[in-house]
BAVO-185255 format. One line per field, with one value per residue (C-alpha): residue in three letters; residue number from 1; x, y, z. Coordinates in Angstrom, 2 decimals. Example, Ala and Ser with C-alpha at 12.3 -4.5 7.8 and 13.67 -1.06 7.14 Angstrom:
<nodes>
vodren	ALA	SER
lumkol	1	2
xx	12.30	13.67
yy	-4.50	-1.06
zz	7.80	7.14
</nodes>
This chain:
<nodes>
vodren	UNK	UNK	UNK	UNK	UNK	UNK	UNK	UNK	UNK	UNK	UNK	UNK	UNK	UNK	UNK	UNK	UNK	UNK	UNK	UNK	UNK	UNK	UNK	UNK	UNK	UNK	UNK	UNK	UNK	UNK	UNK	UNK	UNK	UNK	UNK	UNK	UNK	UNK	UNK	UNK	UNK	UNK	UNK	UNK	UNK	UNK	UNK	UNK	UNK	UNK	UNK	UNK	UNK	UNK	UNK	UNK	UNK	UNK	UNK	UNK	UNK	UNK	UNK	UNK	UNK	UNK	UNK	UNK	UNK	UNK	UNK	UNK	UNK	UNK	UNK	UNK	UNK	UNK	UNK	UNK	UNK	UNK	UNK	UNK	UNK	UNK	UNK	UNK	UNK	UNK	UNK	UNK	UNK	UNK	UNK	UNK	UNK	UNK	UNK	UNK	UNK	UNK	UNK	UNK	UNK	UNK	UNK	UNK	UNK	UNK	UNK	UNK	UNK	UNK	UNK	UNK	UNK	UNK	UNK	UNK	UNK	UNK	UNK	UNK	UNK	UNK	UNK	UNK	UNK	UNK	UNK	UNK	UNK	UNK	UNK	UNK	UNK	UNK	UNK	UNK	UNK	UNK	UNK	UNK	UNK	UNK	UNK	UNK	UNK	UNK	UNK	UNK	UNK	UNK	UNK	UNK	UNK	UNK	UNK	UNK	UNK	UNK	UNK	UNK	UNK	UNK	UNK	UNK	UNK	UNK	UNK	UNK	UNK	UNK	UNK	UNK	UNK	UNK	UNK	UNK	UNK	UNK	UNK	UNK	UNK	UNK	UNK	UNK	UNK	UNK	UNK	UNK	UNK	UNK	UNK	UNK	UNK	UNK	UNK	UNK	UNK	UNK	UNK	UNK	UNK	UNK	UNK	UNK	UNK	UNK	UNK	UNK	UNK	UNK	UNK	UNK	UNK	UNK	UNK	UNK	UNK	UNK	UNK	UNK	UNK	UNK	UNK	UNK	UNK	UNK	UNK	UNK	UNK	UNK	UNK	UNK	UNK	UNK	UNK	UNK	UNK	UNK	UNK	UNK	UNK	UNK	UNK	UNK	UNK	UNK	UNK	UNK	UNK	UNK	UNK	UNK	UNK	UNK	UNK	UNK	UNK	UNK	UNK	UNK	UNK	UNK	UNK	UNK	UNK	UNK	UNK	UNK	UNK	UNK	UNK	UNK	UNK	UNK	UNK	UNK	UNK	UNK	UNK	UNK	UNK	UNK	UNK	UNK	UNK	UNK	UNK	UNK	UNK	UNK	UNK	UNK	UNK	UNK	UNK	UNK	UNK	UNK	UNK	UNK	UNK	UNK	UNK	UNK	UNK	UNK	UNK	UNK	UNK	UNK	UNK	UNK	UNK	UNK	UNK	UNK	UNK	UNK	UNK	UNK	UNK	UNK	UNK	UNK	UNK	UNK	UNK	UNK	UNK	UNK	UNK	UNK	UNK	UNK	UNK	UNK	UNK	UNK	UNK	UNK	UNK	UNK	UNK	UNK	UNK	UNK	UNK	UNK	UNK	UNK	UNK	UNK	UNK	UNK	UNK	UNK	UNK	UNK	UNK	UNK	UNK	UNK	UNK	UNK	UNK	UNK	UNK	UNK	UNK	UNK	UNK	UNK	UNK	UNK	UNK	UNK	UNK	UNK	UNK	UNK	UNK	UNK	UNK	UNK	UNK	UNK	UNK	UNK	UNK	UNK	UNK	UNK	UNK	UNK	UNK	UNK	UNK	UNK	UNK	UNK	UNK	UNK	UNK	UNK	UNK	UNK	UNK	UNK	UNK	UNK	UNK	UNK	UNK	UNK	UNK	UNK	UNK	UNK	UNK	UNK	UNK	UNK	UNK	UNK	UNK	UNK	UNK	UNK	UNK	UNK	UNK	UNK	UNK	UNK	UNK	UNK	UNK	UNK	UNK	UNK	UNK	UNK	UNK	UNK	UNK	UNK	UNK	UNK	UNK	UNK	UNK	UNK	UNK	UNK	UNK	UNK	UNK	UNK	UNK	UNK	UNK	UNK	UNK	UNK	UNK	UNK	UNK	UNK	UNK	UNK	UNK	UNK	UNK	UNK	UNK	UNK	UNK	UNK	UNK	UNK	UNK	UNK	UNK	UNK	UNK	UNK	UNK	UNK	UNK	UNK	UNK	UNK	UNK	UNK	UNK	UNK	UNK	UNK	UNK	UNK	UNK	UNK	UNK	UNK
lumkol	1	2	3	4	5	6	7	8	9	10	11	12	13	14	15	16	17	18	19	20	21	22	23	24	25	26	27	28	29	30	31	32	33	34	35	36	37	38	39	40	41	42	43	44	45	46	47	48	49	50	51	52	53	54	55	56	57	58	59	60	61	62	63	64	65	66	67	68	69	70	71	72	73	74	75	76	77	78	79	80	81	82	83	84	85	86	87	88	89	90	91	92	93	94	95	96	97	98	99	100	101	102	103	104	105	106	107	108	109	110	111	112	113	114	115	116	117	118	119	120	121	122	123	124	125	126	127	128	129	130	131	132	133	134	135	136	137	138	139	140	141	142	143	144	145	146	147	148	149	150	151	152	153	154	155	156	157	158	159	160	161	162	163	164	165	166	167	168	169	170	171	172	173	174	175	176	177	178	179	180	181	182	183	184	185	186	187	188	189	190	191	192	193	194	195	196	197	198	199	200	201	202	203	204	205	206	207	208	209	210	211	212	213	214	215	216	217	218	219	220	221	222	223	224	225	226	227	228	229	230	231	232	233	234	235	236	237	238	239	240	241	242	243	244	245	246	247	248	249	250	251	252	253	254	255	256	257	258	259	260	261	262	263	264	265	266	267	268	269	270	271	272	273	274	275	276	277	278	279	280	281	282	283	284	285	286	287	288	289	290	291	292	293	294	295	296	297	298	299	300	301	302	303	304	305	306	307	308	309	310	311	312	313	314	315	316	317	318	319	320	321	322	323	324	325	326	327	328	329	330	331	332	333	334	335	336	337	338	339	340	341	342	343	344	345	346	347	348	349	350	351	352	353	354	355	356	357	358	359	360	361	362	363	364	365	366	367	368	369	370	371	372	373	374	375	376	377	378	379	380	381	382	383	384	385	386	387	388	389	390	391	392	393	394	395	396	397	398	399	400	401	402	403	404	405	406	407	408	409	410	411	412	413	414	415	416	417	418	419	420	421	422	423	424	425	426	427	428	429	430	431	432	433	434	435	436	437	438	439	440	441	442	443	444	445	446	447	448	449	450	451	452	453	454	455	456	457	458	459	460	461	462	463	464	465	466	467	468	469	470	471	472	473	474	475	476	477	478	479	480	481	482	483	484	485	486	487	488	489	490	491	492	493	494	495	496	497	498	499	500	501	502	503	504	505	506	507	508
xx	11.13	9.58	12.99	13.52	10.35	10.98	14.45	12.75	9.30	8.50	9.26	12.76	12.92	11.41	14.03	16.76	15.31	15.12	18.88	19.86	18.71	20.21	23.41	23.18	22.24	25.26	27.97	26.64	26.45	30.13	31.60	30.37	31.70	35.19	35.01	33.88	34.43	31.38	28.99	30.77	30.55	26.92	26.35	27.72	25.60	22.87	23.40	23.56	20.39	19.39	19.86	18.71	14.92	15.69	16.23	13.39	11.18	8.25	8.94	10.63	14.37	14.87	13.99	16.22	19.43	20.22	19.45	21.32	24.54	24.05	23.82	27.04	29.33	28.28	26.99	26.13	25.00	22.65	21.05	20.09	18.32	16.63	15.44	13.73	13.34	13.46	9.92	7.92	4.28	1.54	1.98	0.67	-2.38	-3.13	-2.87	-5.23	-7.48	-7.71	-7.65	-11.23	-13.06	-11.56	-13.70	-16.39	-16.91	-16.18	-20.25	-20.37	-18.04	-19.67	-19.36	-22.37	-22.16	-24.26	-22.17	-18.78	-20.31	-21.39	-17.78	-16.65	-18.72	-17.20	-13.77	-12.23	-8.67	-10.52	-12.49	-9.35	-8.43	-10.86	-11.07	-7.93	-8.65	-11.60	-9.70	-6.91	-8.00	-11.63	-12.93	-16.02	-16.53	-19.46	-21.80	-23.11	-21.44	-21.56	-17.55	-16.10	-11.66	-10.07	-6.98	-5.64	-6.04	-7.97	-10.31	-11.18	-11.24	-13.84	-15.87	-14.95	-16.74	-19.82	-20.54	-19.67	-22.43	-24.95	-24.47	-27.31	-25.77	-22.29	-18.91	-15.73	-11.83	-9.13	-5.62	-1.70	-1.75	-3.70	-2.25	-4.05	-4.67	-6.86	-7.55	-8.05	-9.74	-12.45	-13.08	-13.20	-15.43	-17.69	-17.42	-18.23	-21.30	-22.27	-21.74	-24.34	-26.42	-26.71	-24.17	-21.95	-17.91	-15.11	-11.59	-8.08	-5.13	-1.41	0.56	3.75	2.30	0.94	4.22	5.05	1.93	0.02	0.20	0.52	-2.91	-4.50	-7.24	-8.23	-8.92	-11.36	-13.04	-14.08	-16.00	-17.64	-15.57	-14.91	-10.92	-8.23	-4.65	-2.96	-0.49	1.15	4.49	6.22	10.08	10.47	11.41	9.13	8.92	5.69	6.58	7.20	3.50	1.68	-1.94	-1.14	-4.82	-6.53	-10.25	-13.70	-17.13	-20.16	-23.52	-22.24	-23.27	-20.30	-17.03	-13.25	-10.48	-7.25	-3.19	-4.42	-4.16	-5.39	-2.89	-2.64	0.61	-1.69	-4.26	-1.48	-2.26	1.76	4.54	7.65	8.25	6.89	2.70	2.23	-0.06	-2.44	-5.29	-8.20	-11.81	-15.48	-17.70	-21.41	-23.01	-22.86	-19.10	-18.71	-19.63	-15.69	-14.85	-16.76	-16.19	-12.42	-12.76	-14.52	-12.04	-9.00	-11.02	-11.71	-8.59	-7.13	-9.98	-10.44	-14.24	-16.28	-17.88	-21.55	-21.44	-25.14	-25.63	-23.54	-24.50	-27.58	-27.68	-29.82	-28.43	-30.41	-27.56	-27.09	-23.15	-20.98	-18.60	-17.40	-15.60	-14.03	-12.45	-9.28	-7.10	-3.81	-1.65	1.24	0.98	-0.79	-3.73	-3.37	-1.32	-0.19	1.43	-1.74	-0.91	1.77	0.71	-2.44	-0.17	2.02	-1.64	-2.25	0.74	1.13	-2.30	-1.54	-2.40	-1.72	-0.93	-0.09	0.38	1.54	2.07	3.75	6.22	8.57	9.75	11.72	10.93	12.56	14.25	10.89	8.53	11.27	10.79	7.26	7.31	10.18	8.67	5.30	7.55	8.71	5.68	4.99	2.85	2.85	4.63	4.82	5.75	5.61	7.93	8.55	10.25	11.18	11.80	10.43	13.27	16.73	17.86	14.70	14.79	18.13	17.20	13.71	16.62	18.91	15.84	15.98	18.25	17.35	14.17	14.74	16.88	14.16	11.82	9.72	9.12	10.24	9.07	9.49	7.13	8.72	6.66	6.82	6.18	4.16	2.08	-0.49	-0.39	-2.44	-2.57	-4.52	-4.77	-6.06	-9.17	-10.51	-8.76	-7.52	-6.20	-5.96	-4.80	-2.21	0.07	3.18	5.62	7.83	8.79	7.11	3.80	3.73	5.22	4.39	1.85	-1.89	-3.04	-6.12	-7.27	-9.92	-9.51	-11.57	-13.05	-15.07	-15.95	-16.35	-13.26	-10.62	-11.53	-10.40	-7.78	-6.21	-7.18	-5.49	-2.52	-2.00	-2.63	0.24	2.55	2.32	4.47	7.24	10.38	11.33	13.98	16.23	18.88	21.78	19.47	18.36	22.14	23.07	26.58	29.27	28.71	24.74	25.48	27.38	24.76	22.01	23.68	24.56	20.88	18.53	20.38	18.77	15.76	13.29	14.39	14.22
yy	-7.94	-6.39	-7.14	-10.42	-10.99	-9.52	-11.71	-15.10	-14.16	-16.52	-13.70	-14.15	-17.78	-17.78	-15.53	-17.60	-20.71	-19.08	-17.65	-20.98	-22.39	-19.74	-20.31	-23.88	-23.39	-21.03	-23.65	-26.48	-24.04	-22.70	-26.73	-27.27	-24.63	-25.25	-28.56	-28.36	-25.71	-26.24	-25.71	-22.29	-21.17	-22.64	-19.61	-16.79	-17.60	-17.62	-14.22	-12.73	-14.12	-13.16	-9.69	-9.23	-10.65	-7.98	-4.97	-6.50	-6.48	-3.79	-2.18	0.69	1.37	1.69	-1.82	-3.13	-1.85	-3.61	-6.82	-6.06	-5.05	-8.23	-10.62	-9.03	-8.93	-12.23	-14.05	-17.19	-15.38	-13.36	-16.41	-18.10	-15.05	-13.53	-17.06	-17.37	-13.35	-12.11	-11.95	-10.47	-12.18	-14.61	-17.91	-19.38	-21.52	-18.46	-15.75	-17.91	-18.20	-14.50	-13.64	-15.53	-14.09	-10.60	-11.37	-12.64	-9.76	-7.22	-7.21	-5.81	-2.64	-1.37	2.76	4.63	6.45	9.33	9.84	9.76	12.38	14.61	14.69	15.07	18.16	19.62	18.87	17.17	16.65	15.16	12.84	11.92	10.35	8.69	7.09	6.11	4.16	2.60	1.73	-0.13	-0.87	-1.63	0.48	3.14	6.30	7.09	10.44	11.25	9.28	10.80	11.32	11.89	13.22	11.99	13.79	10.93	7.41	8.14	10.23	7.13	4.63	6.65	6.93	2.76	1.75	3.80	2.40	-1.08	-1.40	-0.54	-3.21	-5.75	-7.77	-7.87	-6.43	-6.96	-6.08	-6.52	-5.01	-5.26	-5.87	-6.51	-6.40	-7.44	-4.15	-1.35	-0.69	-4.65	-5.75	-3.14	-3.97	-7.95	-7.17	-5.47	-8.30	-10.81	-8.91	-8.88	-12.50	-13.32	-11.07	-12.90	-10.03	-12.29	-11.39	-11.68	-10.72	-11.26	-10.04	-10.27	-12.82	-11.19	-7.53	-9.80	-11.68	-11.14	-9.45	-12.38	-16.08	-18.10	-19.79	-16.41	-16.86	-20.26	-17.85	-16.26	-18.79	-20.06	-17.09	-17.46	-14.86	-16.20	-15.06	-15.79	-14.95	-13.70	-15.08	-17.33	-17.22	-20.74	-21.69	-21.87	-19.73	-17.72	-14.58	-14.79	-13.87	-9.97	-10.14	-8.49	-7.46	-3.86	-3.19	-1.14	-1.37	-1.98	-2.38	-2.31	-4.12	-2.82	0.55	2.20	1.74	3.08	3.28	5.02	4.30	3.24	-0.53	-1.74	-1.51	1.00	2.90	3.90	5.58	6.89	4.48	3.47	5.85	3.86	6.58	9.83	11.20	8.63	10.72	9.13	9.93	8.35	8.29	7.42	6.63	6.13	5.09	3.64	4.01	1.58	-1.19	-0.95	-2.16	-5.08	-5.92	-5.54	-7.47	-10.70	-11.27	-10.56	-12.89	-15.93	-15.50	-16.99	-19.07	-20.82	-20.82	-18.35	-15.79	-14.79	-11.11	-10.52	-11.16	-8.99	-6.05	-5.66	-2.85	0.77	3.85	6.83	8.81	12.40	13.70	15.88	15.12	11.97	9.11	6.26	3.94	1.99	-1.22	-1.73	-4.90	-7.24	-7.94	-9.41	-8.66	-5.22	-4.44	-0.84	0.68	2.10	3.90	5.36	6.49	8.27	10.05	11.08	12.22	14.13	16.15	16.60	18.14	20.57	23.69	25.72	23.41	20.10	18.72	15.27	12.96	10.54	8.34	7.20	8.91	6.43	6.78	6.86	9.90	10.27	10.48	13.13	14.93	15.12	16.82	19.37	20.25	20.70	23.44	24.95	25.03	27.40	24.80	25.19	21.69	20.73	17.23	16.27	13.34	12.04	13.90	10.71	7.75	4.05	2.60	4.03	2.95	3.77	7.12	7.53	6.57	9.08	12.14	11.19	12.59	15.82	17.99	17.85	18.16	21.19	22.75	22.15	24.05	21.64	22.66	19.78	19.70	16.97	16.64	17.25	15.77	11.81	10.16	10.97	7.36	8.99	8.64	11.08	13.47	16.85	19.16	22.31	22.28	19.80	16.44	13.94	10.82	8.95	5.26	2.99	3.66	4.50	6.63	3.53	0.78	-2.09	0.08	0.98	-2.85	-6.10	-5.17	-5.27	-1.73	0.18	4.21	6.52	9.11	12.02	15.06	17.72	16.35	17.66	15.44	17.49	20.83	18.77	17.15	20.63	21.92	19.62	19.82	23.26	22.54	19.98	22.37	24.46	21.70	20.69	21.94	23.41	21.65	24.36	23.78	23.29	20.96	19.04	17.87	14.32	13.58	12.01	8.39	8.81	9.63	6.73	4.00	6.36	5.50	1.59	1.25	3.21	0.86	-1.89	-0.37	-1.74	-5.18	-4.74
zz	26.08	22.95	21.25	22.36	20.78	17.72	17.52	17.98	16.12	12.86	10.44	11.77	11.93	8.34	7.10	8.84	7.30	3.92	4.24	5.12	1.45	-0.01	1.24	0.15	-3.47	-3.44	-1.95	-4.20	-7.17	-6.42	-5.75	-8.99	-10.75	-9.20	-10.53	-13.74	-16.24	-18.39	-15.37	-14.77	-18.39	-18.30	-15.55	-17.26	-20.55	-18.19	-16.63	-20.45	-21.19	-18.12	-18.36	-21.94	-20.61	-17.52	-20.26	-22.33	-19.66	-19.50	-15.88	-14.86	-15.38	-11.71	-11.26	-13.91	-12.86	-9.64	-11.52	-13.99	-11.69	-9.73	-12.59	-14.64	-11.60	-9.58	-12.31	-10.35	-7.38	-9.05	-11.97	-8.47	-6.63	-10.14	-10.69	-7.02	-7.04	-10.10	-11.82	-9.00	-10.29	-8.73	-8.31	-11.40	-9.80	-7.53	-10.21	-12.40	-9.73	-9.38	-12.80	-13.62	-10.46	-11.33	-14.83	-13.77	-10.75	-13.61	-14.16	-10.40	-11.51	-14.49	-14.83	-14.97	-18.52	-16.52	-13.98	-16.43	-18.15	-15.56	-14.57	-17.72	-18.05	-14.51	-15.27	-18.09	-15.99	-13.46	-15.89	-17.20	-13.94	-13.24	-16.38	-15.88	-12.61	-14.52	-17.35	-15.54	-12.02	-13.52	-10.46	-11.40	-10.21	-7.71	-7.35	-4.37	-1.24	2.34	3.32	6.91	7.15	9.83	10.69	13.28	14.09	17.55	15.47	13.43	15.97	17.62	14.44	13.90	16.83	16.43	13.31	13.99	16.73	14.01	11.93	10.82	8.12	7.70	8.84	6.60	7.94	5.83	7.34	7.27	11.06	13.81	17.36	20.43	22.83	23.32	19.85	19.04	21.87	21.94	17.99	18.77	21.95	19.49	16.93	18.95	20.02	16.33	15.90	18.78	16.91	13.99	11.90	9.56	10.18	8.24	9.10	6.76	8.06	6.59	8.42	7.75	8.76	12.03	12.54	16.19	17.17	16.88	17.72	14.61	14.74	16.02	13.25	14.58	17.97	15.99	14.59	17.60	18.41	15.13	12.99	9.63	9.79	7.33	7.10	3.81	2.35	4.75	6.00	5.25	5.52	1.59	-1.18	-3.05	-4.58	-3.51	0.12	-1.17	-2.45	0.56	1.98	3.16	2.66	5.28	4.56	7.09	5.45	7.58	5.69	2.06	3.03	5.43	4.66	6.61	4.57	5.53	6.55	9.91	11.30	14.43	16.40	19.52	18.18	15.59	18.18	20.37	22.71	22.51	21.22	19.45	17.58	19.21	18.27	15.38	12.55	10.55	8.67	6.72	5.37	6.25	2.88	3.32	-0.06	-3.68	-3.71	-1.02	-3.76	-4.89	-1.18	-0.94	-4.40	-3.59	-0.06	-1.44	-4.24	-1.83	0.55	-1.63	-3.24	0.22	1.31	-2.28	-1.76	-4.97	-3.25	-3.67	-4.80	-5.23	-1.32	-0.58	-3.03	-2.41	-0.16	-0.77	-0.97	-0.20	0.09	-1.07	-1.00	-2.85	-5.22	-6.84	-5.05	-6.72	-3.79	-6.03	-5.77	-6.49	-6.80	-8.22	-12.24	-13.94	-11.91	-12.30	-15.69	-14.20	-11.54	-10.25	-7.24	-8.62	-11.76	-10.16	-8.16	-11.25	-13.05	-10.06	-10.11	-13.63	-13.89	-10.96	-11.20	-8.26	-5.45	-4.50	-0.67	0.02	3.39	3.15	5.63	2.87	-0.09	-2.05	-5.71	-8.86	-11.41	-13.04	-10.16	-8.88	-11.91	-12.34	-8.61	-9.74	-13.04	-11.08	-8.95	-12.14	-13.61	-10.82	-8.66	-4.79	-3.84	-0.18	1.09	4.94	6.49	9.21	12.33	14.19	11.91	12.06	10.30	10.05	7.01	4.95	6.44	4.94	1.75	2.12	3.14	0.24	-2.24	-0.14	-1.79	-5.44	-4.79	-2.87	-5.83	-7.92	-5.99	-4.37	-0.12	2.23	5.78	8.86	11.46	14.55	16.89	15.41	13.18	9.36	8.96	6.23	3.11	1.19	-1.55	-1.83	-5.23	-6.16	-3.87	-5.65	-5.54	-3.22	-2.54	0.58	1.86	2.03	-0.43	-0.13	-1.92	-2.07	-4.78	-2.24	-2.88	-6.29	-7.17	-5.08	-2.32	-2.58	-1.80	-1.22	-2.12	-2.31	-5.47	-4.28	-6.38	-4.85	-2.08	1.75	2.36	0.17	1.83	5.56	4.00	3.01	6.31	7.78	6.00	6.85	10.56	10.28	8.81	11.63	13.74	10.97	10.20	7.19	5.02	3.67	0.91	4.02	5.94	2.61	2.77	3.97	5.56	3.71	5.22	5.03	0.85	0.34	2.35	0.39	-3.05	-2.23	-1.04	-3.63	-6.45	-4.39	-3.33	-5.85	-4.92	-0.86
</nodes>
């Protein structure tokens, strides 16, 4: 039944519909070229210039090179997907949009030149990174936020609901999916609670992450029950490289004060409530305090980015915090350029393990990344750094599993430790350093993350939450297997679909 589902859902029928253009704007493009020589010379000129903007272009090499292939050997083919595909930015309206409420919010994200240098003083490496997230993400770094670990997705929902029924002013959700069950229902019962309460809600969830697990007007459902409830980005029948621009944000914000960020959506295979894929592990954070400021900040320009209607920051900012914490949190957002003019996820990641000193642990359920992300991790294992990455036991996709295997065995020559968790399947995404830092959220070690989604993460330094995290990490180990050099080796057929498909997997 679930299948059957699946097969007619509107992410299907979208696709189909989208195919179906394709194919057209191939025939007429090849009749054309059949009958007239010009038009087919008129192609190949295009695919040079073409590829000279793709080498010109400042991105990685890794996602040059499939362009590149495609455009020298099927010249017309590939002028008519790079120009639909090719240039993976905002729509123009939309990205302007964005790009003058990101300026004029900036005033709500100003770094506090006492905390910077109170960091500074503790660890220059670890000033360094922040400054970095400041500097590009325009995200400051907080002192003094309560934070709460949670290992698994029950343990949060738990913690979700507890907090939720304390709200007085406002409750914010922002998430990939949402799928009506346990998990969902006992949220919205809660929500709708807070509504005849007087507690202002607003929900946005990704209508392509939602495709098939909810009905196509599903926000319209909410509404009615007086939830202000949007849906990013929606799916429509046309082509656009704006359809690879997604939410996969998982954030909830509770009055401006409370905030749950983490790789969990709410959805009940995330809670265990289901099992596709064996014990699904997650994990995630509680903040309580100034740092939740990046959240709502993050939330309202995500928000009216969709609605179209300017948000009023100062209501929603104006919350106390007499808080006392540990450590320094600095909750980050990451998206498509030119919103955000770095790869932000993935470069704090890279910062993280070149500055290593004696350990770094990593979850993650995908591990597609390019030759220089690769070598950062085996130069860290050279360098004598302890490096440990956990994947998945039981796989959600096939394919993509392949292409996290194919990565296996140089990284294992190179010194770095592979393990699998044998029980399911590895949903977290989180990093853990040294003791000291950490990073946990939504983003993945893949090129969908580091490139066209919107994601979310909390950059974590001394704080009660890296000390669980690393706990927790070492509790994990205890029920992987260990990937030695023999196992680290894929089968013949598996290297050959691993080689076709990490050419293309910057553009999937």
């Amino acid at each position: 039944m679930r299948t059957l589902r699946r097969l007619f859902s509107r992410t299907v029928i979208v696709l189909l519909a989208i195919f179906i253009q394709l194919l057209l704007y191939f025939y007429i493009t090849d009749r054309l070229m059949e009958s007239y020589l010009y038009i087919s010379l008129t192609f190949r000129i295009l695919s040079v210039l073409a590829v000279i903007v793709v080498i010109n272009r400042k991105m990685s090499a890794s996602y040059k090179v499939p362009w590149i292939i495609v455009l020298m050997l099927l010249p017309m083919v590939g002028v008519v997907l790079y120009s639909f595909f090719g240039y993976p930015r905002l729509r123009r309206k939309y990205r302007k949009e964005l790009e003058a409420m990101y300026s004029d919010s900036e005033k709500y994200c100003k770094q506090s030149d006492d905390v910077t240098e109170a960091l500074k003083r503790d660890s220059e490496d670890a000033a360094g990174q922040a400054n970095y997230l400041y500097s590009t993400g325009k995200m400051p770094v907080h002192k003094g936020s309560e934070m709460e670990y949670f290992s698994s997705g029950e343990e949060a929902f738990a913690a979700m609901k507890k907090r939720l029924v304390c709200a007085k002013k406002y409750i914010f959700l922002e998430y990939f999916i949402i799928e009506e069950g346990k998990m969902w229902n006992e949220i919205l019962d809660i929500l709708e609670e807070k509504v005849r309460e007087g507690v202002e809600v607003k929900v946005m969830y990704d209508d392509f992450g939602c495709s098939g697990k909810l009905k196509f007007n599903y926000y319209k459902t909410l509404r009615k029950k007086g939830i202000d409830c949007i849906k990013f980005n929606p799916l429509t029948p046309v082509i656009t490289v704006f359809h690879n621009n997604r939410d996969h944000r998982k954030i909830m914000i509770i009055d401006g004060i409370e905030a749950f960020v983490g790789g969990f959506n709410l959805s009940d295979e995330y809670i265990n409530e289901t099992a596709p894929f064996g014990y699904w592990k997650d994990t995630g954070v509680y903040i309580r305090g100034e740092a939740v400021r990046n959240l709502v900040v993050m939330f309202l320009r995500q928000f009216a980015g969709q609605s179209r209607i300017k948000p009023d920051f100062d209501k929603y900012l104006k919350a106390e915090y007499a808080i006392e914490g540990t450590g320094y949190v600095l909750p980050f957002g990451d998206g498509p350029s030119p919103l955000y003019t770095d790869y932000i996820g993935e470069e704090t990641y890279l910062n993280i393990i070149n500055q290593a000193k004696r350990y770094v642990y990593i979850t993650t359920p995908y591990l597609i990344v390019d030759y220089h992300f690769i070598k950062a991790l085996k130069i860290a294992a050279k360098r004598g750094v302890d490096v440990r990455i956990i994947t998945p036991g039981i796989p959600d996709k096939k394919l993509v599993n392949i292409l996290t295997k194919s990565s296996y065995e140089e990284l294992v020559k190179g010194g770095v430790k592979i393990y699998e968790f044998e029980p399911g399947f590895i949903h977290a995404k989180s990093f853990v350093c040294d003791d000291e830092i950490g990073v946990v959220g939504s983003i993945n070690l893949d090129y969908r993350s580091f490139v066209h989604h919107f994601e979310c993460g909390v950059w974590l330094y001394k704080t009660t939450a890296v000390s669980q995290m690393k706990d927790d990490f070492d509790k994990t180990l205890e029920e992987c297997k260990f990937i030695d050099g023999k196992l680290s080796k894929l089968k013949w057929y598996q290297k050959i679909v691993a080689s076709v498909l990490m050419v293309f997997a910057p553009l999937m």
